[in-house]
PyMOL CGO cylinders between C-alpha atoms (Angstrom):
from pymol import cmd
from pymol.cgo import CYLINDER

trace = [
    CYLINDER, 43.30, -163.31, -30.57, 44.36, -161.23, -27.55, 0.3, 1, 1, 1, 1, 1, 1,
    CYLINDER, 44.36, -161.23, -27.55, 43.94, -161.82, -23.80, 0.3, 1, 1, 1, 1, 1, 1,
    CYLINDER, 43.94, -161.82, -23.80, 40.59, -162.39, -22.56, 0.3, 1, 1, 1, 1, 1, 1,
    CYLINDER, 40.59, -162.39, -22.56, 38.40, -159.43, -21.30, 0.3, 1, 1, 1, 1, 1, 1,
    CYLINDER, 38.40, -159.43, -21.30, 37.75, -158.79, -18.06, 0.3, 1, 1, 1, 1, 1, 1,
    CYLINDER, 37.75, -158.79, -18.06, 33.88, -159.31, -19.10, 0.3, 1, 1, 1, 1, 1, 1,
    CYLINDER, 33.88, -159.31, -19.10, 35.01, -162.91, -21.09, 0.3, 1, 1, 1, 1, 1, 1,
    CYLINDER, 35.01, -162.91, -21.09, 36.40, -163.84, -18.13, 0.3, 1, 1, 1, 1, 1, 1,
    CYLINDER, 36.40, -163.84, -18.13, 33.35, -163.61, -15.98, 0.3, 1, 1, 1, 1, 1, 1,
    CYLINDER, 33.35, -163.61, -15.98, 30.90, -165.17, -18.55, 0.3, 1, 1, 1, 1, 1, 1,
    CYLINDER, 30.90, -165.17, -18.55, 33.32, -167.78, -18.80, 0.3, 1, 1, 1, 1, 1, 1,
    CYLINDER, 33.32, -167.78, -18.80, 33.10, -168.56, -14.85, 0.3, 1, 1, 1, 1, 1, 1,
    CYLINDER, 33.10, -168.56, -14.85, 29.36, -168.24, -14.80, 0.3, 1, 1, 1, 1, 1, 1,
    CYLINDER, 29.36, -168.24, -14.80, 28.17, -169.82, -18.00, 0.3, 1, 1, 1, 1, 1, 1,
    CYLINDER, 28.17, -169.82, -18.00, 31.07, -171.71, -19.85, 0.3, 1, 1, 1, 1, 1, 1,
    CYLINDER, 31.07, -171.71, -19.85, 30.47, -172.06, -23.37, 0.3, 1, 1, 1, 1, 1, 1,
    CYLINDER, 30.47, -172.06, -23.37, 26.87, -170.91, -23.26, 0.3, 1, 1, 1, 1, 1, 1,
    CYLINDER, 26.87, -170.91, -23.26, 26.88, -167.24, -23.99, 0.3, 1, 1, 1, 1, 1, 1,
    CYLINDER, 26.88, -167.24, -23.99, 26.97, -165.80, -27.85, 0.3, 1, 1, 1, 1, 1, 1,
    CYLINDER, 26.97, -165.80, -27.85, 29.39, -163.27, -29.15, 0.3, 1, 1, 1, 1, 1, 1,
    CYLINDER, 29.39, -163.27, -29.15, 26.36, -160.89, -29.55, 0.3, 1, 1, 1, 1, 1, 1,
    CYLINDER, 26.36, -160.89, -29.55, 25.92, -161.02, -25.49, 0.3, 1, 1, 1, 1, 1, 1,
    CYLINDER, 25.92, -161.02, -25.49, 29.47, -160.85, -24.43, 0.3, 1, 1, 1, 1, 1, 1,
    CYLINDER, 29.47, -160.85, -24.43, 29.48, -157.76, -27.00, 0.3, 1, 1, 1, 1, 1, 1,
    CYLINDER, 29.48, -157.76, -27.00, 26.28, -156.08, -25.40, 0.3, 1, 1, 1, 1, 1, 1,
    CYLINDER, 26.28, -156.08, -25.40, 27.83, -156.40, -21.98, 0.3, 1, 1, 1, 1, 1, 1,
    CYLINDER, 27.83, -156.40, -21.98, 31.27, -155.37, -23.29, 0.3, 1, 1, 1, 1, 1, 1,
    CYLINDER, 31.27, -155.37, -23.29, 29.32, -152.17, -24.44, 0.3, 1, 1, 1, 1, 1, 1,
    CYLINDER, 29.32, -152.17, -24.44, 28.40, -151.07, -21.11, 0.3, 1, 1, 1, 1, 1, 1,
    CYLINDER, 28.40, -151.07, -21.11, 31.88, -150.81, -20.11, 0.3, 1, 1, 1, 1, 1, 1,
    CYLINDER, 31.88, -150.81, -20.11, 31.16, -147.27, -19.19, 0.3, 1, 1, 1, 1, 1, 1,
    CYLINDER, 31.16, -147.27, -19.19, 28.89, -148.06, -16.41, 0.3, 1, 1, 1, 1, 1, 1,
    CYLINDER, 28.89, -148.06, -16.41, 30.88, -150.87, -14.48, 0.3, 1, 1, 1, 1, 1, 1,
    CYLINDER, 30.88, -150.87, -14.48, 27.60, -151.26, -11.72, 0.3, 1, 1, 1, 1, 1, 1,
    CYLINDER, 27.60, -151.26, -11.72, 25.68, -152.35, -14.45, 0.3, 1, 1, 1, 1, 1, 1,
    CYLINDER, 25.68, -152.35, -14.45, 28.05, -155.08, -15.81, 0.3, 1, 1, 1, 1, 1, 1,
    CYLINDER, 28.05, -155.08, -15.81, 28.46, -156.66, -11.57, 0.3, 1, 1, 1, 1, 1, 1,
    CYLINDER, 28.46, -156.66, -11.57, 24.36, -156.30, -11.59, 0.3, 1, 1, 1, 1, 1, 1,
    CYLINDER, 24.36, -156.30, -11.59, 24.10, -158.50, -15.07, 0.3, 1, 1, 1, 1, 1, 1,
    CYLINDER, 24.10, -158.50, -15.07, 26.80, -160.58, -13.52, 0.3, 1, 1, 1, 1, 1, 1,
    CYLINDER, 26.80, -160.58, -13.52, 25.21, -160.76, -10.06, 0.3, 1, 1, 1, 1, 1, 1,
    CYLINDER, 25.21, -160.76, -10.06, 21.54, -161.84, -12.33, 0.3, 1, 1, 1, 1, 1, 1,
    CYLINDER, 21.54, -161.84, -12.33, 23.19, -164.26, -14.53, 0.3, 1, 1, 1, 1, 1, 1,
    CYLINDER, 23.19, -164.26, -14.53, 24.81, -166.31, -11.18, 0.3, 1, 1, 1, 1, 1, 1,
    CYLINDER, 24.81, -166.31, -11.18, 21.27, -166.34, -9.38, 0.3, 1, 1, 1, 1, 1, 1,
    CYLINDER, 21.27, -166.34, -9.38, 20.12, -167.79, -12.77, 0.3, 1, 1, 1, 1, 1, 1,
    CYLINDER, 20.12, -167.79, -12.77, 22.74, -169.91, -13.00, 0.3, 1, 1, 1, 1, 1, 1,
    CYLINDER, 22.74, -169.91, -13.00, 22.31, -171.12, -9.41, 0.3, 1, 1, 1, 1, 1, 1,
    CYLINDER, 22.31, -171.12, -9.41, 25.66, -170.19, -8.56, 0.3, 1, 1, 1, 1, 1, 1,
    CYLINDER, 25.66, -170.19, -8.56, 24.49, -167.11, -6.23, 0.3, 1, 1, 1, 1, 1, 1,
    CYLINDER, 24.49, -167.11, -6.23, 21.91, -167.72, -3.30, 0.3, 1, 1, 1, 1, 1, 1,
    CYLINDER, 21.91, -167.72, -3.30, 20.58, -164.69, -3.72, 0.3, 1, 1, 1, 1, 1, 1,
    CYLINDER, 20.58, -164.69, -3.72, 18.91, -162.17, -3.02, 0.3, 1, 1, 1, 1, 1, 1,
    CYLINDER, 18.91, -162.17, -3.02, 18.05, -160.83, -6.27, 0.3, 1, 1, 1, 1, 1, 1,
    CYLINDER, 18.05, -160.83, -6.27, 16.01, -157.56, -6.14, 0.3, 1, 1, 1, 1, 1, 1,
    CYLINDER, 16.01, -157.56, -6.14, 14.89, -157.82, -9.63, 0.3, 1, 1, 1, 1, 1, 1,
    CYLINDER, 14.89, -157.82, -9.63, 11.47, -159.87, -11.33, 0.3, 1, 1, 1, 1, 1, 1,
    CYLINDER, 11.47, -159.87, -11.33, 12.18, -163.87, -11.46, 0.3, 1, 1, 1, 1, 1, 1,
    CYLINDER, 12.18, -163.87, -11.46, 13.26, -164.71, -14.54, 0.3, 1, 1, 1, 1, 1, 1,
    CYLINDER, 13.26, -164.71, -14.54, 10.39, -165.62, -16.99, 0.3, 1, 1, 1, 1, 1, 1,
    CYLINDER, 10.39, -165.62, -16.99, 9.19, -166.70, -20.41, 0.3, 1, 1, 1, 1, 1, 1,
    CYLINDER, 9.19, -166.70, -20.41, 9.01, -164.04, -23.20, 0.3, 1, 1, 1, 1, 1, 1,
    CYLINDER, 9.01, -164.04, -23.20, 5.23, -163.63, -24.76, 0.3, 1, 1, 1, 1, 1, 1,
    CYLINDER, 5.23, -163.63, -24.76, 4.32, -163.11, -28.03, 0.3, 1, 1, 1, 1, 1, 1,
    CYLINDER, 4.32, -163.11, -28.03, 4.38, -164.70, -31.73, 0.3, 1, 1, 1, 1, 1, 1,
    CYLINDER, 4.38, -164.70, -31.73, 8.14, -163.68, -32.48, 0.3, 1, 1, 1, 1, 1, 1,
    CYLINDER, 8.14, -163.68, -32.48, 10.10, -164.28, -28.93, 0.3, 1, 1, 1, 1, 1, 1,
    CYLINDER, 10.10, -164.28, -28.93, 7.79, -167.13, -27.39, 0.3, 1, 1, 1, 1, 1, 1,
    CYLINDER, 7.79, -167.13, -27.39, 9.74, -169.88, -26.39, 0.3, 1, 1, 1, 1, 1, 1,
    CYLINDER, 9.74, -169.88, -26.39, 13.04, -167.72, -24.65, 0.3, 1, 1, 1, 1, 1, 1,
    CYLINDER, 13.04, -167.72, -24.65, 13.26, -166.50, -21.25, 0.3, 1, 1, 1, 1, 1, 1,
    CYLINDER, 13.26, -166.50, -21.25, 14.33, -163.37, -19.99, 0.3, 1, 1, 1, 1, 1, 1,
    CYLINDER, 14.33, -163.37, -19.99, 15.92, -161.90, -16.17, 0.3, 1, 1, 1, 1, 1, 1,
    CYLINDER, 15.92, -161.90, -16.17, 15.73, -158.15, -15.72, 0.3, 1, 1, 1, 1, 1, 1,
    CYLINDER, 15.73, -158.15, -15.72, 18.58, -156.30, -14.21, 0.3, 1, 1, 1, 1, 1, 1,
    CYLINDER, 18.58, -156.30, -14.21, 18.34, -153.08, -13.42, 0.3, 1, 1, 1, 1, 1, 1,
    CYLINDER, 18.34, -153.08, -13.42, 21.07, -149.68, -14.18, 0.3, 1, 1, 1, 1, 1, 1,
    CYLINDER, 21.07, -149.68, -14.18, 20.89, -145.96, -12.91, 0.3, 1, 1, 1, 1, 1, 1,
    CYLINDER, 20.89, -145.96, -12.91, 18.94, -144.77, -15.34, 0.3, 1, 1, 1, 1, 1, 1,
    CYLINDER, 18.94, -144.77, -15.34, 15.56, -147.11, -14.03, 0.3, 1, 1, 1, 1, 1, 1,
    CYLINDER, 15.56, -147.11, -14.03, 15.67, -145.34, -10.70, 0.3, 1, 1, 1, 1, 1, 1,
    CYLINDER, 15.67, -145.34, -10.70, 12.52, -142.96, -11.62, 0.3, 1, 1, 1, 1, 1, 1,
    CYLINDER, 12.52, -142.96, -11.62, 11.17, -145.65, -13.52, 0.3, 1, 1, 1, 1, 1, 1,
    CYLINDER, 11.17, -145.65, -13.52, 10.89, -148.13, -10.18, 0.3, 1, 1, 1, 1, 1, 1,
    CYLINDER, 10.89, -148.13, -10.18, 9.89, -144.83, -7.74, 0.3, 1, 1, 1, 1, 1, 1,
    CYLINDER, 9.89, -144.83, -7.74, 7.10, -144.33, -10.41, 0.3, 1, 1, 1, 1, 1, 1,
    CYLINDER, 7.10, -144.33, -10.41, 5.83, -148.03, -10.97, 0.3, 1, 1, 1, 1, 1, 1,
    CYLINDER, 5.83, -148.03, -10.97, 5.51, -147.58, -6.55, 0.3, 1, 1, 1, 1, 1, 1,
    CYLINDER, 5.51, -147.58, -6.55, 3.31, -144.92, -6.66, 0.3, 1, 1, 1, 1, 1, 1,
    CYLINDER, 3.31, -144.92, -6.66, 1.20, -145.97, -9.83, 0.3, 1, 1, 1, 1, 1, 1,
    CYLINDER, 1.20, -145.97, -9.83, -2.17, -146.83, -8.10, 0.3, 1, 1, 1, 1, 1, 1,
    CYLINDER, -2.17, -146.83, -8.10, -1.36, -145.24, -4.61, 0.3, 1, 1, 1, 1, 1, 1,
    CYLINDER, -1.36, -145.24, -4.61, -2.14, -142.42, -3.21, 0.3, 1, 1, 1, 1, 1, 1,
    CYLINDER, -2.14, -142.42, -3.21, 1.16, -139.44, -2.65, 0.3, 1, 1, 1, 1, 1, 1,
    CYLINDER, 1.16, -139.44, -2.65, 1.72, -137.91, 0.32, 0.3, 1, 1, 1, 1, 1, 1,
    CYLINDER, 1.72, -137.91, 0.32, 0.98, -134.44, 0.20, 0.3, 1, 1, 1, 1, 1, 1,
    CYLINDER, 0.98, -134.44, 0.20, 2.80, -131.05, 1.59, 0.3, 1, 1, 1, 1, 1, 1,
    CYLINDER, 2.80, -131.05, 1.59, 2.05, -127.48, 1.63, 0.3, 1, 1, 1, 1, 1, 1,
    CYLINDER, 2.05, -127.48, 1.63, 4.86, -125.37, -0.36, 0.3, 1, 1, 1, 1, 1, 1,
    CYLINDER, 4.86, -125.37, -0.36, 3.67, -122.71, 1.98, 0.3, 1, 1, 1, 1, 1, 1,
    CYLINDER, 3.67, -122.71, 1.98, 5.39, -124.46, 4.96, 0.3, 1, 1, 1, 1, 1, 1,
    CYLINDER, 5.39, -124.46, 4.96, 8.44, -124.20, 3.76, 0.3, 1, 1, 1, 1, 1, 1,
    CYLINDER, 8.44, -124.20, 3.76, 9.61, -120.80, 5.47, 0.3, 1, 1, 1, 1, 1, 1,
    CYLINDER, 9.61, -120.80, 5.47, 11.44, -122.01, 8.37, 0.3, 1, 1, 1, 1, 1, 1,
    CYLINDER, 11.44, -122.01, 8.37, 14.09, -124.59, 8.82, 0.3, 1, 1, 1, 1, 1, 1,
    CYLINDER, 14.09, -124.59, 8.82, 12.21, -126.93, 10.56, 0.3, 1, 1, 1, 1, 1, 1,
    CYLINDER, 12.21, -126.93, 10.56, 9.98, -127.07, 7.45, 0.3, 1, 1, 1, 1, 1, 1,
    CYLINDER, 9.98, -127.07, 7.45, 12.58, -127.78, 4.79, 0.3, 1, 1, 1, 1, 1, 1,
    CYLINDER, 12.58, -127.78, 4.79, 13.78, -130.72, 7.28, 0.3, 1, 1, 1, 1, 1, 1,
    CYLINDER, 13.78, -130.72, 7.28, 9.95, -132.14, 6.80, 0.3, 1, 1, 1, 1, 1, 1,
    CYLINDER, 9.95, -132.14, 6.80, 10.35, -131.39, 3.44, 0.3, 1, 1, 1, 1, 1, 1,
    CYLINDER, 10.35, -131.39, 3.44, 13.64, -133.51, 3.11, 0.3, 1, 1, 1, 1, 1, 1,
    CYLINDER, 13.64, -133.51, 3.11, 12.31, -136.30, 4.82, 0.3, 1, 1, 1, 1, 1, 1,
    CYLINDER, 12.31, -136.30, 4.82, 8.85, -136.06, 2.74, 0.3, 1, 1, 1, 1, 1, 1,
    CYLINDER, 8.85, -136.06, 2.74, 11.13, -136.29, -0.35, 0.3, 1, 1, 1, 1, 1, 1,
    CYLINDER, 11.13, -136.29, -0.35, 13.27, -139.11, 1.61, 0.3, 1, 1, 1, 1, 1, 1,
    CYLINDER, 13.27, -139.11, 1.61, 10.18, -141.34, 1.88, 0.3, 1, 1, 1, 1, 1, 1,
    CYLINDER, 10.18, -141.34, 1.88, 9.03, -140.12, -1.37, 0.3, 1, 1, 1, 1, 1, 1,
    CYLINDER, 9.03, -140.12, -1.37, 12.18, -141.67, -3.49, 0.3, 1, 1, 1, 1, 1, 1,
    CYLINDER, 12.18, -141.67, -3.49, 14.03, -143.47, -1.44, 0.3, 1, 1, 1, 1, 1, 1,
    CYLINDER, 14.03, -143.47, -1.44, 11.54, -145.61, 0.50, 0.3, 1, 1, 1, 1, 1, 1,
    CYLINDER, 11.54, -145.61, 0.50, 9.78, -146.13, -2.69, 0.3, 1, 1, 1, 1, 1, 1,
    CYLINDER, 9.78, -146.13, -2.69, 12.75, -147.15, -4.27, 0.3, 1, 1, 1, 1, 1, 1,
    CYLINDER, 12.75, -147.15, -4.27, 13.38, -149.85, -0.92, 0.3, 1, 1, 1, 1, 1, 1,
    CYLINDER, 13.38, -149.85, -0.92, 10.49, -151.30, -0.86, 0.3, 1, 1, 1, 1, 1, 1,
    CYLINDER, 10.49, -151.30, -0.86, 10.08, -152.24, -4.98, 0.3, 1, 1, 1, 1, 1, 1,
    CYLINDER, 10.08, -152.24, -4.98, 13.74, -153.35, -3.98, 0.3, 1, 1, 1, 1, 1, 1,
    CYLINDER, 13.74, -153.35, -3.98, 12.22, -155.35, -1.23, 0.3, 1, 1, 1, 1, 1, 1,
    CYLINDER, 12.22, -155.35, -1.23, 9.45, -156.74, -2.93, 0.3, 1, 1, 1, 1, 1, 1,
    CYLINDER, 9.45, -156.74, -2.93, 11.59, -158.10, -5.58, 0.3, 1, 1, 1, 1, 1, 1,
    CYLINDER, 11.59, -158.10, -5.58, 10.17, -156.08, -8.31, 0.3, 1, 1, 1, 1, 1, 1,
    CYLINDER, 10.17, -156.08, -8.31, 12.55, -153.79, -9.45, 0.3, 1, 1, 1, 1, 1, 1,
    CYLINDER, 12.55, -153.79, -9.45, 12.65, -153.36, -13.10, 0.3, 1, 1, 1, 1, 1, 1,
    CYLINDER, 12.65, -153.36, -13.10, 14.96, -152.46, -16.14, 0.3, 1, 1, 1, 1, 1, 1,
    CYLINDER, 14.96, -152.46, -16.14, 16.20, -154.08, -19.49, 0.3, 1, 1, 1, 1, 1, 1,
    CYLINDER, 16.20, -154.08, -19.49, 16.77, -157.96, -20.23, 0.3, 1, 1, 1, 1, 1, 1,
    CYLINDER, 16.77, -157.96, -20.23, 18.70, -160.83, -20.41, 0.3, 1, 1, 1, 1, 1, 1,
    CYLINDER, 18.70, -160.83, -20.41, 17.67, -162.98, -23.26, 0.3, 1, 1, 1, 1, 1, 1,
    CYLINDER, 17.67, -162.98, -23.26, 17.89, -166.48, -23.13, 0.3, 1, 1, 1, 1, 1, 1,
    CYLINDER, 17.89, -166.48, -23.13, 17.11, -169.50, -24.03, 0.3, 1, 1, 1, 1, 1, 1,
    CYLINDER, 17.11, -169.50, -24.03, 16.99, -172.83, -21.80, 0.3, 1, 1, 1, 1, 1, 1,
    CYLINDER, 16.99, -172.83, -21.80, 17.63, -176.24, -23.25, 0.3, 1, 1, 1, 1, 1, 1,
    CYLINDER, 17.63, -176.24, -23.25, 18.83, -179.77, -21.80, 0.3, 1, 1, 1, 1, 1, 1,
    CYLINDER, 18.83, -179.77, -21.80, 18.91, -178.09, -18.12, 0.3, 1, 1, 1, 1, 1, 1,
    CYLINDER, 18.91, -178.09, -18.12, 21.62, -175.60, -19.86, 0.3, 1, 1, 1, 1, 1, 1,
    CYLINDER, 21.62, -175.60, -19.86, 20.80, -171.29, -20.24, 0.3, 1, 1, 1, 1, 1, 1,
    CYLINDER, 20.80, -171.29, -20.24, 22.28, -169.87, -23.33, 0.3, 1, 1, 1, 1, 1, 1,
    CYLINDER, 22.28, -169.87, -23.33, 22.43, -166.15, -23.09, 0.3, 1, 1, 1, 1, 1, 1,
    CYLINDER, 22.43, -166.15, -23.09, 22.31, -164.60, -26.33, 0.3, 1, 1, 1, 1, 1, 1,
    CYLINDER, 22.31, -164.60, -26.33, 21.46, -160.43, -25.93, 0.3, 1, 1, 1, 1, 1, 1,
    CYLINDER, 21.46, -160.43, -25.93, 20.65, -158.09, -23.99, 0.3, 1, 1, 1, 1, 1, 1,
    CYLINDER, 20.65, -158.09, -23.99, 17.50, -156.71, -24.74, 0.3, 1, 1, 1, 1, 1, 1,
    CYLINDER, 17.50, -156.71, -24.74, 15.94, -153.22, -24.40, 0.3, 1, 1, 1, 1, 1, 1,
    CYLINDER, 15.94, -153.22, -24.40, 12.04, -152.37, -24.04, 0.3, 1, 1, 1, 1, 1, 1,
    CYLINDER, 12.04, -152.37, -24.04, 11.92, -150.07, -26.45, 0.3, 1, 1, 1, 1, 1, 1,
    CYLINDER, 11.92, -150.07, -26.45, 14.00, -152.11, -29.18, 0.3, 1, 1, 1, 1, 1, 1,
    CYLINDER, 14.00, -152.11, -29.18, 10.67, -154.53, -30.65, 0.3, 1, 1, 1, 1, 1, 1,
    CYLINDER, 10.67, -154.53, -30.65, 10.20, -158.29, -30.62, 0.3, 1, 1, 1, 1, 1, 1,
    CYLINDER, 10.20, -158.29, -30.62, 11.82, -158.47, -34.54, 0.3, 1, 1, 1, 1, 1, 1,
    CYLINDER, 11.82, -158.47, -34.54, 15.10, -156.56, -33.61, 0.3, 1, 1, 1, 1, 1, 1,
    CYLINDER, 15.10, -156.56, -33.61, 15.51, -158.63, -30.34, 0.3, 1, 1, 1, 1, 1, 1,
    CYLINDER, 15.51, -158.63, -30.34, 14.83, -161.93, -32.57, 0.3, 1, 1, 1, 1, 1, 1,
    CYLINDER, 14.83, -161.93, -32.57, 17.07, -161.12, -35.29, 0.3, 1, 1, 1, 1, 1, 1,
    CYLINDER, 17.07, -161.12, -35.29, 19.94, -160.79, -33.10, 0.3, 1, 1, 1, 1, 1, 1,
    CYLINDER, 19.94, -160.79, -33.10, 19.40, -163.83, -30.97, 0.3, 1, 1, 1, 1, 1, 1,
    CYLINDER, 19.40, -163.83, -30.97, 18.40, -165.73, -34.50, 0.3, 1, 1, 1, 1, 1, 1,
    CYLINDER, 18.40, -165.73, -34.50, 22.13, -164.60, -35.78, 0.3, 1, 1, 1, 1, 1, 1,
    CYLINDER, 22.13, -164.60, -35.78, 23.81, -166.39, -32.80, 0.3, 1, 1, 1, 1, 1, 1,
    CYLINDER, 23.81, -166.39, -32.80, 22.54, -169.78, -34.54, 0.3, 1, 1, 1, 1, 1, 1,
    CYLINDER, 22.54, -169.78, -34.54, 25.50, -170.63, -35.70, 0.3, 1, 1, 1, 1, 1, 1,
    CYLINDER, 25.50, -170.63, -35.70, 27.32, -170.71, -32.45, 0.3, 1, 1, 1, 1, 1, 1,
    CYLINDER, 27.32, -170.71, -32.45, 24.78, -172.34, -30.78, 0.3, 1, 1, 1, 1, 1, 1,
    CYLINDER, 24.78, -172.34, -30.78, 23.64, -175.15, -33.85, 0.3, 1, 1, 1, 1, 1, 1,
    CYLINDER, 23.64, -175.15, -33.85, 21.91, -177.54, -31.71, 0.3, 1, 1, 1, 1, 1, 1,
    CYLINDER, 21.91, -177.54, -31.71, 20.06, -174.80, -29.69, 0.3, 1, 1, 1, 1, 1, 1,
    CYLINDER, 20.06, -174.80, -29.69, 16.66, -175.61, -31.53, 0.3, 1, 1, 1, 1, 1, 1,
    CYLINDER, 16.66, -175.61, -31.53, 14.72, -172.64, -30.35, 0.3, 1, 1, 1, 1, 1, 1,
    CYLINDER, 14.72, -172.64, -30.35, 16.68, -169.76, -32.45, 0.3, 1, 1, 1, 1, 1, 1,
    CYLINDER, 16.68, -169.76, -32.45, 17.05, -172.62, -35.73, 0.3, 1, 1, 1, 1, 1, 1,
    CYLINDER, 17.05, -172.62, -35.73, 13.50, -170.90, -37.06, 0.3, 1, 1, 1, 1, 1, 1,
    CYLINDER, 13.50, -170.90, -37.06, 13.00, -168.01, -39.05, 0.3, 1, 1, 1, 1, 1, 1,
    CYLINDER, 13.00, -168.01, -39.05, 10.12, -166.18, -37.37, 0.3, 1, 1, 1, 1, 1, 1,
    CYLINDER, 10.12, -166.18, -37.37, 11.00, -162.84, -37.55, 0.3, 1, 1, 1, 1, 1, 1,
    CYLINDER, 11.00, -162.84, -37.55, 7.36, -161.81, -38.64, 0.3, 1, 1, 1, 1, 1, 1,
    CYLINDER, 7.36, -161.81, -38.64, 8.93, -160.12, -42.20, 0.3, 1, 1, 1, 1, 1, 1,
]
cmd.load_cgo(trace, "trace")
């Protein structure tokens, strides 16, 4: 085997011996989009209690339903979630409004940049704020005070998919009782 990655060598700081293949692969993926990998990193240290904080993203929490009951997951957040987060603001509020008809002079295109300004960006700040940015997951599982991160998880993916993939890191992990089952709903 050849010298470690520079992801391997960051799981193996934060979480020693408790992280599959299958993650270290799913992070290794995202190699592309190097913010990402330091905010999965940053996540996985405030989970790890390694890293005070602050975390702008939903506390970690149990997964629901029939097939992924039982693990936990931590959000973290990429580029493409921005519109995502300025939408889940506004859901429920009422928008600012401005006249298009205003826009004639240059004093009205400055109201209309800040409008937009307080629009996307303070939206964006205070979900940041609040702690409830959103995005994609860390999947794990928690046993004997110990996380074992096993995938990264997308929304869109389904609860079987997600399962069979943290199921397959079984034999890495054989006294991690929670992925031992077969409950893959097939």
């Amino acid at each position: 085997m050849g010298e470690p990655t520079f992801v391997s060598r960051h799981l193996d700081a934060i979480a020693p011996g408790r992280y599959s293949a299958q993650f270290r692969i799913d992070v290794d993926g995202l190699s592309d989009d190097g913010s990402t990998i330091f905010r999965i990193f940053k996540e996985l240290e405030i989970i790890e209690g390694i890293s005070p904080g602050p975390s702008r993203m939903k506390e970690a929490a149990p997964l629901t339903g029939q097939i992924l009951e039982g693990l936990w997951h931590k959000h973290f957040t990429s580029s493409r979630f921005i519109l995502q987060n300025i939408a889940a603001y506004w859901r429920g509020r009422e928008v600012p409004s401005v006249s298009l008809s205003q826009l004639g002079s240059d004093a009205d295109r400055e109201a209309l940049r800040g409008y937009v300004s307080r629009m996307i960006g303070d939206a964006y700040r205070a979900r940041e704020s609040e702690n409830k940015l959103t995005g994609e997951w860390i999947v794990f599982a928690k046993q004997d005070g110990k996380n074992y991160y096993l995938t990264l998880a997308y929304h869109t993916e389904g609860d079987a998919n997600i399962w069979l993939r943290c199921r397959n890191c079984s034999s890495e992990f054989p006294d991690l009782k929670i992925i031992q089952s077969d409950r893959s709903g097939s």
